[in-house]
VOVO-581378 format. One line per field, with one value per atom (N, C-alpha, C): residue in three letters; residue number from 1; atom name; chain; x negated, y negated, z. Coordinates in nm, 2 decimals. Layout:
BEGIN
residu <- ALA / ...
num <- NUM / ...
atome <- CA / ...
chaine <- A / ...
east <- X / ...
north <- Y / ...
up <- Z / ...
***
This chain:
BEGIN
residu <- UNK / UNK / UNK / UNK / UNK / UNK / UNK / UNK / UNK / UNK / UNK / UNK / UNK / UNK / UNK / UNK / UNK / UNK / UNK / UNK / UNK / UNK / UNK / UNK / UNK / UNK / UNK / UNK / UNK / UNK / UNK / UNK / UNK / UNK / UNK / UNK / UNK / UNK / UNK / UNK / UNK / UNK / UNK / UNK / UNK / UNK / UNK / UNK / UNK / UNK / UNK / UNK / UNK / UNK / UNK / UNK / UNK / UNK / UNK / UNK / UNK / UNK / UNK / UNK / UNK / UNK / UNK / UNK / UNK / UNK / UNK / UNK / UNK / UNK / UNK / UNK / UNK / UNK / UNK / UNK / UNK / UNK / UNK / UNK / UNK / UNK / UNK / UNK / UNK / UNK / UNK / UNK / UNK / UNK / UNK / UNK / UNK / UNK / UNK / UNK / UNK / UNK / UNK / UNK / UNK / UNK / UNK / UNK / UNK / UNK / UNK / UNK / UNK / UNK / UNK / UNK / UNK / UNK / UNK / UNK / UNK / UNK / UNK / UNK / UNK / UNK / UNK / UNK / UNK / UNK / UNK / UNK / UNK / UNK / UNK / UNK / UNK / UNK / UNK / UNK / UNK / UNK / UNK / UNK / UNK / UNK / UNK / UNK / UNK / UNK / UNK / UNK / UNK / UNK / UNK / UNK / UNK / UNK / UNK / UNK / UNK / UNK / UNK / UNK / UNK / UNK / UNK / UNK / UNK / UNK / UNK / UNK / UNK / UNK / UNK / UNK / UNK / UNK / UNK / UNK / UNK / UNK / UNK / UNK / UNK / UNK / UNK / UNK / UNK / UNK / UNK / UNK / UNK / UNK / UNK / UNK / UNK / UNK / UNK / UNK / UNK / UNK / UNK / UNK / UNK / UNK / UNK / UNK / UNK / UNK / UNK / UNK / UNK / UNK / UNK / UNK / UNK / UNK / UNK / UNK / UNK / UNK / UNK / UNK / UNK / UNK / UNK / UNK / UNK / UNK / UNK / UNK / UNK / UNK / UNK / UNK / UNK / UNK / UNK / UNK / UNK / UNK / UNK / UNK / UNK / UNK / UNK / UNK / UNK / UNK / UNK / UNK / UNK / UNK / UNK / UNK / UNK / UNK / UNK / UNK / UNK / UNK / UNK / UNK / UNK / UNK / UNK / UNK / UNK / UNK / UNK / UNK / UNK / UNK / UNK / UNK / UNK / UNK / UNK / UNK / UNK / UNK / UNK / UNK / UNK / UNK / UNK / UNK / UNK / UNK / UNK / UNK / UNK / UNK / UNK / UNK / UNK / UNK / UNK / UNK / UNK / UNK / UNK / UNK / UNK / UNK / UNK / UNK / UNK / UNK / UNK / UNK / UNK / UNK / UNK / UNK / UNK / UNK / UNK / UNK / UNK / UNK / UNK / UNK / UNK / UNK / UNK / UNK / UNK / UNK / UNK / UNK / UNK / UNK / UNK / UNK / UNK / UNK / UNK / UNK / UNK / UNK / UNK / UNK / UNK / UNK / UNK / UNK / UNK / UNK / UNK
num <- 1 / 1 / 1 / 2 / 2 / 2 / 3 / 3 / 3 / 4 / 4 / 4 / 5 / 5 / 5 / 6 / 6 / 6 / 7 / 7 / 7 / 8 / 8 / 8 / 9 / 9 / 9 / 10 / 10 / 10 / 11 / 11 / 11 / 12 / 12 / 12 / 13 / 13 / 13 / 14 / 14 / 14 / 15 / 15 / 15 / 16 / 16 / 16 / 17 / 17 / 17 / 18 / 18 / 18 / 19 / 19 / 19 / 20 / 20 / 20 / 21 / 21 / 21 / 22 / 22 / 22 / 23 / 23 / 23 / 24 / 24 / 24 / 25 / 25 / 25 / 26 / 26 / 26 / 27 / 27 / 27 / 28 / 28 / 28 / 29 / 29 / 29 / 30 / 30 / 30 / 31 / 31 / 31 / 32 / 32 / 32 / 33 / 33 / 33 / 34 / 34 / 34 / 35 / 35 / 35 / 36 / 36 / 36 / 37 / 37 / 37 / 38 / 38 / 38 / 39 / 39 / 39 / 40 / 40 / 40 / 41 / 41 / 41 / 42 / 42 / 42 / 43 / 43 / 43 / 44 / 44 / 44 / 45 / 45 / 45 / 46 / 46 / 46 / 47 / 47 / 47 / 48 / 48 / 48 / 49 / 49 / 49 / 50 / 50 / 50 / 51 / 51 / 51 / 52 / 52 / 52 / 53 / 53 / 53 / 54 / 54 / 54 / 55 / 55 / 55 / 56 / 56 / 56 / 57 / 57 / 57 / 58 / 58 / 58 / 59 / 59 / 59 / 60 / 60 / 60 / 61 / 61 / 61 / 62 / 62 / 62 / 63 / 63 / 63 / 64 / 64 / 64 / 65 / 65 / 65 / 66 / 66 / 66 / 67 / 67 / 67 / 68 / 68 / 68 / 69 / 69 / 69 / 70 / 70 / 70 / 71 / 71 / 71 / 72 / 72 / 72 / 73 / 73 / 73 / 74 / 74 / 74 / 75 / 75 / 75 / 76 / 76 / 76 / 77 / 77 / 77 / 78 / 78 / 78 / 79 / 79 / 79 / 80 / 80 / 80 / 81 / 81 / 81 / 82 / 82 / 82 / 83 / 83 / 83 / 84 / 84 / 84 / 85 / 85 / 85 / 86 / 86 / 86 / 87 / 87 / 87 / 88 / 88 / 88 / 89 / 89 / 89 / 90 / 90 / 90 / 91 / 91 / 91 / 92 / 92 / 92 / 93 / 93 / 93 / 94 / 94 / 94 / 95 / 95 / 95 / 96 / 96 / 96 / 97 / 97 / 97 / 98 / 98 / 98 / 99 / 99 / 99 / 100 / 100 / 100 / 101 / 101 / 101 / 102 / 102 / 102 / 103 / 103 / 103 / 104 / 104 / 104 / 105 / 105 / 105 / 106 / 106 / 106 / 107 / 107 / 107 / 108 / 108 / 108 / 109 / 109 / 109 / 110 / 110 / 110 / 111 / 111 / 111 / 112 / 112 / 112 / 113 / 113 / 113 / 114 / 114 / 114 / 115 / 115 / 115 / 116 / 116 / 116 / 117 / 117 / 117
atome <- N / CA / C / N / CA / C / N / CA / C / N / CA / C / N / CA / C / N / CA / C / N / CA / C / N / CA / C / N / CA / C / N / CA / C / N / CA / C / N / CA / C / N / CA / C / N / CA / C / N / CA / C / N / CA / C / N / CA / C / N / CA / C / N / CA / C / N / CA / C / N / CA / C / N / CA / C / N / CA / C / N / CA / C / N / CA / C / N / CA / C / N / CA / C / N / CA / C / N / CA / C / N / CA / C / N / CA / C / N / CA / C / N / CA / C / N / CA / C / N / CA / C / N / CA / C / N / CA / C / N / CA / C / N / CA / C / N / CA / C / N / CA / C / N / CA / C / N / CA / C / N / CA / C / N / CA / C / N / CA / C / N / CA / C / N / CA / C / N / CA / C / N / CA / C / N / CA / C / N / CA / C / N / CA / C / N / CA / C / N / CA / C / N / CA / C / N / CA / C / N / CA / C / N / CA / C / N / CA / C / N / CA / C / N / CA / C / N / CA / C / N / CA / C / N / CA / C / N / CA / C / N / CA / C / N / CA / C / N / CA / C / N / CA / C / N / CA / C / N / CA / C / N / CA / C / N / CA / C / N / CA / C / N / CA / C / N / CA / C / N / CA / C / N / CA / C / N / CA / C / N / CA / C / N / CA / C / N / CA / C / N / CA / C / N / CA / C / N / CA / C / N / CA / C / N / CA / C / N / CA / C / N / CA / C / N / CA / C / N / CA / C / N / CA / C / N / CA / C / N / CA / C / N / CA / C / N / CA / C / N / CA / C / N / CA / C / N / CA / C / N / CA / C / N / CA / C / N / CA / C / N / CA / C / N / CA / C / N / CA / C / N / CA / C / N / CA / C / N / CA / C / N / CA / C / N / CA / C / N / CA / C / N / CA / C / N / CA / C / N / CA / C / N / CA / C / N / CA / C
chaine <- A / A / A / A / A / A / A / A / A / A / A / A / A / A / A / A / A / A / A / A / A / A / A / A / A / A / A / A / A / A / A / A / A / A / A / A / A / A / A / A / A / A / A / A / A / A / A / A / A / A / A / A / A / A / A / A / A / A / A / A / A / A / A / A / A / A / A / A / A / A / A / A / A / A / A / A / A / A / A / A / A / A / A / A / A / A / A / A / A / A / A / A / A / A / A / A / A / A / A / A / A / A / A / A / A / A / A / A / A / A / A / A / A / A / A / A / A / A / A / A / A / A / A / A / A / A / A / A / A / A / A / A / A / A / A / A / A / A / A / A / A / A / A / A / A / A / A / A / A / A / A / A / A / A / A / A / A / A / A / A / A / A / A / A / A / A / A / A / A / A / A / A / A / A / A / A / A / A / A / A / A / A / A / A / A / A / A / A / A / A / A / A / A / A / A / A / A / A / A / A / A / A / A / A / A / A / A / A / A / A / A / A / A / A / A / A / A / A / A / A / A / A / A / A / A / A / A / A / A / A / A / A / A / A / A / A / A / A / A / A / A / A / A / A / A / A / A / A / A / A / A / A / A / A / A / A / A / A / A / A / A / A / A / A / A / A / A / A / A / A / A / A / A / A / A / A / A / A / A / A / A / A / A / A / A / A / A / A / A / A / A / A / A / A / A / A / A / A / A / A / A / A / A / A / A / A / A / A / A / A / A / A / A / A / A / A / A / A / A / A / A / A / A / A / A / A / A / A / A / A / A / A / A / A / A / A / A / A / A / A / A / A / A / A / A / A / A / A / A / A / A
east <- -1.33 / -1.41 / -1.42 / -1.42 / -1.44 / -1.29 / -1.22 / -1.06 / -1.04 / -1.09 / -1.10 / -1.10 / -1.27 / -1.35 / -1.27 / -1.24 / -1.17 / -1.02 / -0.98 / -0.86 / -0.90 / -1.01 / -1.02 / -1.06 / -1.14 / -1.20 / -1.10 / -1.00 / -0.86 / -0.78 / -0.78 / -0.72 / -0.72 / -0.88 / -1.01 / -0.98 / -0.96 / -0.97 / -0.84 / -0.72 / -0.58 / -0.59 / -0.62 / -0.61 / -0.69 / -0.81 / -0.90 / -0.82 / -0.74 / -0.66 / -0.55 / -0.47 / -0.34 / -0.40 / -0.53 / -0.64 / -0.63 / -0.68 / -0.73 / -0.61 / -0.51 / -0.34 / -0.33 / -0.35 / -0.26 / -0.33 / -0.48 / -0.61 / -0.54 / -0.51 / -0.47 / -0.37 / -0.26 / -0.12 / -0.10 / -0.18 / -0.17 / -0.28 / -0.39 / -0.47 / -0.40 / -0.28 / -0.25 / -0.14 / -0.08 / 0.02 / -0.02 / -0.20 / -0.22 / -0.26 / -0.22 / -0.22 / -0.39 / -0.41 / -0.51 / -0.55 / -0.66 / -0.70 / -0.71 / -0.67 / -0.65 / -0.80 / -0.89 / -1.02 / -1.07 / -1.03 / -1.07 / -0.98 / -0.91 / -0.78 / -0.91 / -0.86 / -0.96 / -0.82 / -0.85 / -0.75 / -0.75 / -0.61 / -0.61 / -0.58 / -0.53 / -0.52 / -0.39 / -0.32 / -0.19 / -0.26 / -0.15 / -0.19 / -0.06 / -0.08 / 0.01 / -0.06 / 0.01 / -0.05 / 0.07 / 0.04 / 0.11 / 0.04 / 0.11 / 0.07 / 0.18 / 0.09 / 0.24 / 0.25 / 0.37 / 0.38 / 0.35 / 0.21 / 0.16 / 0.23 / 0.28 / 0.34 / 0.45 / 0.53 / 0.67 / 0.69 / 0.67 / 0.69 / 0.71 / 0.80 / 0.88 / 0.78 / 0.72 / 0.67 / 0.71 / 0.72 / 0.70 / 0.64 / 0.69 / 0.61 / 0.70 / 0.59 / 0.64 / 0.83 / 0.86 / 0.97 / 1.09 / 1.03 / 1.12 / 1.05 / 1.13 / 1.10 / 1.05 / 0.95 / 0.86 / 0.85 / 0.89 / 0.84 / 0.72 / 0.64 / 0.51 / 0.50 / 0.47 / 0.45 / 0.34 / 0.20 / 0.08 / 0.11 / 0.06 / 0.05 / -0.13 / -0.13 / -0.28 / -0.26 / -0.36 / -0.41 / -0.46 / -0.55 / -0.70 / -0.81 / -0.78 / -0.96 / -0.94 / -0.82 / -0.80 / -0.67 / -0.65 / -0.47 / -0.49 / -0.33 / -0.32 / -0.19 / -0.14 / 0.00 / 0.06 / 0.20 / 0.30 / 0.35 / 0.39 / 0.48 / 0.62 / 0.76 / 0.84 / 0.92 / 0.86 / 0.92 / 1.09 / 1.12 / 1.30 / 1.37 / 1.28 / 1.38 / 1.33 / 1.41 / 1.41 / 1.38 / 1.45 / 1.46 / 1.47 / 1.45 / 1.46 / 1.49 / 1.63 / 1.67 / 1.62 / 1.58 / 1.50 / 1.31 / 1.30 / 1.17 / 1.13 / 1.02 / 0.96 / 0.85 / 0.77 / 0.67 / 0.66 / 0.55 / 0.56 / 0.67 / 0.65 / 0.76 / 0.65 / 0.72 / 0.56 / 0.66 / 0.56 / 0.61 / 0.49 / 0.56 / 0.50 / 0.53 / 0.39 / 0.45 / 0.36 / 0.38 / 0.35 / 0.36 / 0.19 / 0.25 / 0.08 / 0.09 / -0.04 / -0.13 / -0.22 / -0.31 / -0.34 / -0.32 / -0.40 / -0.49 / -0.56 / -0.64 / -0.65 / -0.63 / -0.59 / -0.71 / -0.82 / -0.95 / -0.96 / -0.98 / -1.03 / -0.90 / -0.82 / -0.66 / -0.63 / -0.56 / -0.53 / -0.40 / -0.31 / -0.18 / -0.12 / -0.02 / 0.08 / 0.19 / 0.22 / 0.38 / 0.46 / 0.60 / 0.71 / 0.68 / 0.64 / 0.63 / 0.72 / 0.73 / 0.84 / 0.79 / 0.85 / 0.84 / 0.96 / 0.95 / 1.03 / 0.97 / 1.03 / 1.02 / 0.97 / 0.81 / 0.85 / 0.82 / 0.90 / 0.88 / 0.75
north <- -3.37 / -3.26 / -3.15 / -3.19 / -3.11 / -3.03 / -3.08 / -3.04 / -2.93 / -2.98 / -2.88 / -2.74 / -2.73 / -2.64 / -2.54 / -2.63 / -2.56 / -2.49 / -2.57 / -2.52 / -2.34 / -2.37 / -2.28 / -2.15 / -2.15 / -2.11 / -2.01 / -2.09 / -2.08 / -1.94 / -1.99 / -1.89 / -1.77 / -1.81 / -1.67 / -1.59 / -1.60 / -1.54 / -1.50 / -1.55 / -1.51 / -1.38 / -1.45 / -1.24 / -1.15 / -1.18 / -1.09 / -1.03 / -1.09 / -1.08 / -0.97 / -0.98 / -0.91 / -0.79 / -0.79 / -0.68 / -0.59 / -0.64 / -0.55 / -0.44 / -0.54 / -0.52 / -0.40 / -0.42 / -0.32 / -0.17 / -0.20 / -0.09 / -0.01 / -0.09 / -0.04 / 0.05 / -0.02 / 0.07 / 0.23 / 0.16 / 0.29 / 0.36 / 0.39 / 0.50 / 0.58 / 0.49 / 0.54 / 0.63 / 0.59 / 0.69 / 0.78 / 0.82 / 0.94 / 0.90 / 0.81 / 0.80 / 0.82 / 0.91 / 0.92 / 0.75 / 0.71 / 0.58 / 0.60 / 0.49 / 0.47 / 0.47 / 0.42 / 0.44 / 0.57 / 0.65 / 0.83 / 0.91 / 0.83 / 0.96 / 1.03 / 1.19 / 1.25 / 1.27 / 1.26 / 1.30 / 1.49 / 1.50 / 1.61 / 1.68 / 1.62 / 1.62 / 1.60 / 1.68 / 1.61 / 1.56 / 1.48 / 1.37 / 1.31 / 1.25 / 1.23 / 1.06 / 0.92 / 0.82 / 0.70 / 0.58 / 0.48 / 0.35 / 0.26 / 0.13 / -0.02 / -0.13 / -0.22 / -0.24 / -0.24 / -0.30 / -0.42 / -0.44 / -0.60 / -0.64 / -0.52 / -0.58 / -0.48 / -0.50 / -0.39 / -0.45 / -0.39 / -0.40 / -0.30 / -0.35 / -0.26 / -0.24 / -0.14 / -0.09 / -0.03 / -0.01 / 0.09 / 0.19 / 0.32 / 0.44 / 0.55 / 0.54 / 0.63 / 0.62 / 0.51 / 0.48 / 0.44 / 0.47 / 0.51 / 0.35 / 0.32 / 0.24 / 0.32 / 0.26 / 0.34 / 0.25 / 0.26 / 0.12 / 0.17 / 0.07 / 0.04 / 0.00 / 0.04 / 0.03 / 0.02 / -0.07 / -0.16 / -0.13 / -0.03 / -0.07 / -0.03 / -0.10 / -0.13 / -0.09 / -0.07 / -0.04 / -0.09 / -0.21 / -0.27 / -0.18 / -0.08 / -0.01 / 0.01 / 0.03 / -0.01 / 0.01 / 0.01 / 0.04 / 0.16 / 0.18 / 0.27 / 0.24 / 0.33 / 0.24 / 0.36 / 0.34 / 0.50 / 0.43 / 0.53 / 0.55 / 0.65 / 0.59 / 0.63 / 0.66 / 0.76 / 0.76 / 0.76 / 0.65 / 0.65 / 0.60 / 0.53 / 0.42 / 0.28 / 0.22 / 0.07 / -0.02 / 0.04 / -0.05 / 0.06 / 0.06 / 0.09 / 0.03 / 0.04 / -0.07 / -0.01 / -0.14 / -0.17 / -0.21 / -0.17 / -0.18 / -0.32 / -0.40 / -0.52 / -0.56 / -0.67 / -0.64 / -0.72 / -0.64 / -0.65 / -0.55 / -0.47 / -0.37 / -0.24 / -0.16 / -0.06 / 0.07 / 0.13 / 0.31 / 0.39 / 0.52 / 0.65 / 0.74 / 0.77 / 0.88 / 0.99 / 1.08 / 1.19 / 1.22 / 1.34 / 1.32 / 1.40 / 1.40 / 1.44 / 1.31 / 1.28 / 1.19 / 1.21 / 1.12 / 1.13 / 0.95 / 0.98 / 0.92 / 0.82 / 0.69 / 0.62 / 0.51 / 0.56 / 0.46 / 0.44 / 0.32 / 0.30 / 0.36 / 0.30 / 0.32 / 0.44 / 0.44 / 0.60 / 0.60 / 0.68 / 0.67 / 0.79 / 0.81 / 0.89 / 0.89 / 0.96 / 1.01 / 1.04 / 0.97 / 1.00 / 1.08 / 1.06 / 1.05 / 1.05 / 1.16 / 1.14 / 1.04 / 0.97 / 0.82 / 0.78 / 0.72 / 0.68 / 0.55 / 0.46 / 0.31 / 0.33 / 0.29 / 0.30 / 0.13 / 0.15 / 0.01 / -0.01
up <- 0.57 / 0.53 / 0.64 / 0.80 / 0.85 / 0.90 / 0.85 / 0.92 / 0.84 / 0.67 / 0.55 / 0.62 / 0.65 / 0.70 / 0.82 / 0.93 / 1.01 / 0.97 / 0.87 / 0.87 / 0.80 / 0.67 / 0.62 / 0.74 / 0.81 / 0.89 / 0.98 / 1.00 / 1.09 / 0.98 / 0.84 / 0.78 / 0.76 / 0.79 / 0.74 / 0.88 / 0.98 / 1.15 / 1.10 / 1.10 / 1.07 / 0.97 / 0.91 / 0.74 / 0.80 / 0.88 / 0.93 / 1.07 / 1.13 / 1.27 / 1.20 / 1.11 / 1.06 / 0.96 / 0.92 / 0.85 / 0.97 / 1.08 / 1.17 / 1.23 / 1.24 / 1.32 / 1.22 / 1.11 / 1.01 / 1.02 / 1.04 / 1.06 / 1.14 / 1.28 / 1.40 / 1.38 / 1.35 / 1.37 / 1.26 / 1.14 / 1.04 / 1.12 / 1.20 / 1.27 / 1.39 / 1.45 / 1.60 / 1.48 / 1.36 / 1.33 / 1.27 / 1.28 / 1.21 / 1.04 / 0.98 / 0.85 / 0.80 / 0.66 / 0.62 / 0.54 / 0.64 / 0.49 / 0.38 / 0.30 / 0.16 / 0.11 / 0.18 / 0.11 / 0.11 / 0.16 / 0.20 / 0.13 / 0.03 / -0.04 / -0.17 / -0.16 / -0.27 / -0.43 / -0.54 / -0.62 / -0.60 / -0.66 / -0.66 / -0.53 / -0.43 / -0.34 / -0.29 / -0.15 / -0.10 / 0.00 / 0.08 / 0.15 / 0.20 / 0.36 / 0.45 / 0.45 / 0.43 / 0.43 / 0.46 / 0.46 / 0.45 / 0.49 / 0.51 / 0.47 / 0.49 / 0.43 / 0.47 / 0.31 / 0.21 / 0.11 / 0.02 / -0.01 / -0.07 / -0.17 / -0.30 / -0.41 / -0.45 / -0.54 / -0.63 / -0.77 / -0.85 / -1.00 / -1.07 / -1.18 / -1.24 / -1.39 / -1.43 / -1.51 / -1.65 / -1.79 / -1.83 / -1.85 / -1.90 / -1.89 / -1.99 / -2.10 / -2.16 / -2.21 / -2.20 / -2.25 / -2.17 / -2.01 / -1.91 / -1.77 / -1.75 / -1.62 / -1.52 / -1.40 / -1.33 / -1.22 / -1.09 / -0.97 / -0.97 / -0.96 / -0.88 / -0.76 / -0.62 / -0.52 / -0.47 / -0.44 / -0.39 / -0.27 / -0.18 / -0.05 / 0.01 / 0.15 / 0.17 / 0.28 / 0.35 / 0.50 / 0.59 / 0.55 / 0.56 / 0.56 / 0.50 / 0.43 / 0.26 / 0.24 / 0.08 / 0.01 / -0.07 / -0.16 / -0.23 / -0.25 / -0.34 / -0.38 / -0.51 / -0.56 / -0.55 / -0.54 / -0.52 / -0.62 / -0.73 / -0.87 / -0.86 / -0.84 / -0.87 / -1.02 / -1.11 / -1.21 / -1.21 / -1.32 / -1.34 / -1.24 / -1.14 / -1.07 / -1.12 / -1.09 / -1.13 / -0.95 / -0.83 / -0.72 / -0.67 / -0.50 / -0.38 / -0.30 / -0.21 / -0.12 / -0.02 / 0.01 / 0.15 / 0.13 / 0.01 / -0.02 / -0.09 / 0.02 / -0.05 / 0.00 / -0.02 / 0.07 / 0.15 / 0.24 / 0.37 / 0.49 / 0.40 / 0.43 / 0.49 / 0.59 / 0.65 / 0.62 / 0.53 / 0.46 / 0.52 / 0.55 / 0.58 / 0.43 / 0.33 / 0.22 / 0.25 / 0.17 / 0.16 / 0.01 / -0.07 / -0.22 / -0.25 / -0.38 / -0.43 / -0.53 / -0.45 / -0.53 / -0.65 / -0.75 / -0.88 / -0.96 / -0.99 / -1.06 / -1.18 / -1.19 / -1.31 / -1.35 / -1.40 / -1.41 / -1.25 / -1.23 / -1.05 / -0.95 / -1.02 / -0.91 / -0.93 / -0.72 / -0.71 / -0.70 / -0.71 / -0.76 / -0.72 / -0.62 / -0.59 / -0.65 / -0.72 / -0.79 / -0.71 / -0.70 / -0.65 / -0.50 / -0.47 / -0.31 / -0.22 / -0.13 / 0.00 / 0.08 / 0.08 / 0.17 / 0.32 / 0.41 / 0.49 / 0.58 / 0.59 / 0.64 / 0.85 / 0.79 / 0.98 / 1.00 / 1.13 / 1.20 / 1.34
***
């Protein structure tokens, strides 16, 4: 029971350790946090890639792109692609785009984006 504990404990300091890492690196590159995006708005941001799914929309395939910061997500929407090579997650993008609004989720359309390391 107590190995449980520590192990759990261990995991919890790890997600909180790579939370923090991710805080760090998207601040020193300038990126606006994802918890601070207003809609209606452009915006210079990025993140590491948590998820990619391929959507419909309106009749047309749409990627979905989940990226986080450690202050919060947002999803970039590429209307009419299906894939992006190079993109998966755990993958760290710089975009650029105009926020908009979907019930809770905030959502960038087609976005100029570029892979930083």
């Amino acid at each position: 029971m107590a190995f449980r504990k520590g192990l759990q404990q261990l995991a919890t300091l790890t997600e909180e350790l790579d939370r923090q890492a991710l805080t760090e690196f998207c601040t020193v590159r300038g990126f606006t946090p994802l918890d601070q995006l207003e809609p209606r708005r452009r915006v210079s941001t990025g993140g590491e890639v948590k998820s990619v799914r391929i959507v419909p929309r309106a009749g047309a395939a749409a990627l979905e792109v989940t990226i986080g910061d450690g202050h919060g997500i947002a999803t970039a929407v590429f209307l009419g692609r299906r894939k992006i090579a190079g993109l998966a997650p755990g993958k760290r993008i710089a975009m650029s785009g105009m926020v908009a609004r979907d019930g809770k989720r905030l959502l960038i359309y087609n976005p100029e984006y570029s892979f930083v390391a």
